[in-house]
C-alpha positions as CSV (number, residue, x, y, z in Angstrom):
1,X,273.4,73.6,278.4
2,X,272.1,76.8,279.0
3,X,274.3,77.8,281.7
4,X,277.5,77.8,279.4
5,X,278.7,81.4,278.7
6,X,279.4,80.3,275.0
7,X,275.2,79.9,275.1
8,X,274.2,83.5,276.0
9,X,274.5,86.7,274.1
10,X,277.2,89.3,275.2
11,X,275.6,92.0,276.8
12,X,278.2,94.9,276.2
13,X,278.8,96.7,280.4
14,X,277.3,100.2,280.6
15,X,279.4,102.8,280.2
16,X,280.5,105.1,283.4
17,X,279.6,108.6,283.4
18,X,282.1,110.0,285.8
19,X,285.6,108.2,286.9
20,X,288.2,109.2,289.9
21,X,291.9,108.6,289.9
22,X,294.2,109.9,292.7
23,X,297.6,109.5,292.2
24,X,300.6,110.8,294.1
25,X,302.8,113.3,292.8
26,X,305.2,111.6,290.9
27,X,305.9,111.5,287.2
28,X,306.0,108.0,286.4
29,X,302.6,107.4,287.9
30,X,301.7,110.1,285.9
31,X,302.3,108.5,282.9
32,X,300.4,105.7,283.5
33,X,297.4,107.3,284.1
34,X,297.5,109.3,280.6
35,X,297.9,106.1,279.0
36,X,294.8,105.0,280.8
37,X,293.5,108.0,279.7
38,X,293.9,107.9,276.4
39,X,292.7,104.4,276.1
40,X,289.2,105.4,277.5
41,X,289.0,108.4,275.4
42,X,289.2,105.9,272.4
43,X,287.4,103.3,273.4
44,X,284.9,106.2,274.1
45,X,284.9,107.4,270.8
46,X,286.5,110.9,272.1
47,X,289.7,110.9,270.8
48,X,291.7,109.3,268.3
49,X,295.0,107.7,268.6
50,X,297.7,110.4,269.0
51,X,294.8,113.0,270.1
52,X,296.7,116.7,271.3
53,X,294.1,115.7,274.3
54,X,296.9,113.8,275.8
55,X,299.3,116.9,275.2
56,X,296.7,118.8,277.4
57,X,296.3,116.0,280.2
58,X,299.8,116.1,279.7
59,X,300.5,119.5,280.8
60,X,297.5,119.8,283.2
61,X,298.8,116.5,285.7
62,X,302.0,117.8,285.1
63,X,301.8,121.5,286.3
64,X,299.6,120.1,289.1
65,X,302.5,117.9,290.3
66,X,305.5,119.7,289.8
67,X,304.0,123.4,290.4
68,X,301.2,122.8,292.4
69,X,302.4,120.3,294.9
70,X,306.3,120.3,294.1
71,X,306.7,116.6,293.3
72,X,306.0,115.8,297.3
73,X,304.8,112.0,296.9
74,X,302.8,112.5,300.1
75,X,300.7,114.9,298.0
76,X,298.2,113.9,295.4
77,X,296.3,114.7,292.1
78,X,292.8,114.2,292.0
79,X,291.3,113.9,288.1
80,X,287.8,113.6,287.8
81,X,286.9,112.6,283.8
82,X,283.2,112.9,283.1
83,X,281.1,112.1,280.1
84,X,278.3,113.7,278.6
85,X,276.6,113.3,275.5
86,X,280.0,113.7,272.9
87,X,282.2,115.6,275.3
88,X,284.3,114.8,278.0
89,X,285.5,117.4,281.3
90,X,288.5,116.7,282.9
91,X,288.6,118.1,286.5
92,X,292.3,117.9,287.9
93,X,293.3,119.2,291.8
94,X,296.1,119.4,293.4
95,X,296.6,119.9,297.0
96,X,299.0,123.2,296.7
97,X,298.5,126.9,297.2
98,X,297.5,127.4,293.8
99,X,298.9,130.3,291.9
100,X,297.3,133.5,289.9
101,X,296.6,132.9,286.3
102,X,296.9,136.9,285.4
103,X,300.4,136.5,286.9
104,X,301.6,134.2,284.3
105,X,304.3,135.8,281.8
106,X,303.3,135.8,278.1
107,X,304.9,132.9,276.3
108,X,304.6,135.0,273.4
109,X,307.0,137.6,274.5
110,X,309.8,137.8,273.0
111,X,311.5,137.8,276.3
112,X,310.0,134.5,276.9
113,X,310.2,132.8,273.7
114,X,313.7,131.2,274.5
115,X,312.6,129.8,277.5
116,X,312.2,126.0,277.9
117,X,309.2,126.1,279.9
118,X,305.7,128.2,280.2
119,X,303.6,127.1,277.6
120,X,301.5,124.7,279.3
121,X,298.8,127.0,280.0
122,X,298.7,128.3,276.7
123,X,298.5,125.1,275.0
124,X,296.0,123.7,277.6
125,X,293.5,126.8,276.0
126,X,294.4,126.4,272.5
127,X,293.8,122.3,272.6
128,X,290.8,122.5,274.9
129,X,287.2,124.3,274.0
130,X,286.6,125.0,277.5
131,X,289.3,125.7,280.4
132,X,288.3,127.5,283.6
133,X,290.7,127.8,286.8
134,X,288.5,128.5,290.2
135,X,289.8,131.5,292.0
136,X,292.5,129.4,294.6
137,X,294.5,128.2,291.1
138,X,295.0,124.8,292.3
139,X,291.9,123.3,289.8
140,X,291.8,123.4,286.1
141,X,288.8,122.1,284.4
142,X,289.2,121.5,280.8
143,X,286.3,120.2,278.5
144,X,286.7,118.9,274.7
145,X,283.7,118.1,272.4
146,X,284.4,114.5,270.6
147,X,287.1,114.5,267.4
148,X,285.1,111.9,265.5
């Protein structure tokens, strides 16, 4: 009977190194793609449930879809998640004009701190240990060492 599955160890699958997702740019798509996400992360042993990872993601796919290619669902959002070691990089693109990062207004203005938006960047820097725009603005990569 040794061609019966219940006869043969489990052998666990390898895991990937470096996965792609292009989505269009629309929110609910969005969505699920941070619940994928998140799921890996765990399963990975990157992130815990409730992780401020998914706040960063979060803001990242989100500023890439509504700033960087206005919600146009003919546009897309490439993410590229790699592994390494215990750490993760997240490597989101948008297909938009990009924008200056010095430009920005301080969030911590007082000017600004009534506002409802424009503390995604900020947060992005203060959850991630790495974060690096490339000179166009329409690519954010974002790296975080394990939680666990």
């Amino acid at each position: 009977m040794g061609g019966h599955s219940a006869d043969r160890t489990a052998t666990p699958a390898p895991q990937l190194d470096r996965l792609e997702f292009v989505i269009p740019s629309v929110i609910p798509r969005m969505h699920e793609l941070l619940h994928e996400l998140m799921s890996l992360l765990e399963a990975r042993g990157i992130a815990e449930p409730n992780s401020n990872i998914i706040l960063a993601l979060d803001e990242a796919i989100a500023n890439a879809i509504k700033h960087g290619n206005h919600e146009d669902p003919t546009k897309q959002v490439h993410v590229v998640v790699e592994f390494a070691n215990d750490e993760v990089t997240f490597t989101i693109t948008d297909e938009g004009d990009g924008f200056d990062l010095n430009a920005l207004p301080d969030p911590t203005d007082p000017s600004c701190l009534m506002r409802t938006c424009g503390r995604g960047v900020m947060l992005i820097y203060h959850i991630m240990d790495e974060v690096e725009y490339n000179a166009r603005g329409n690519q954010v990569r974002m790296k975080k060492k394990a939680e666990r």
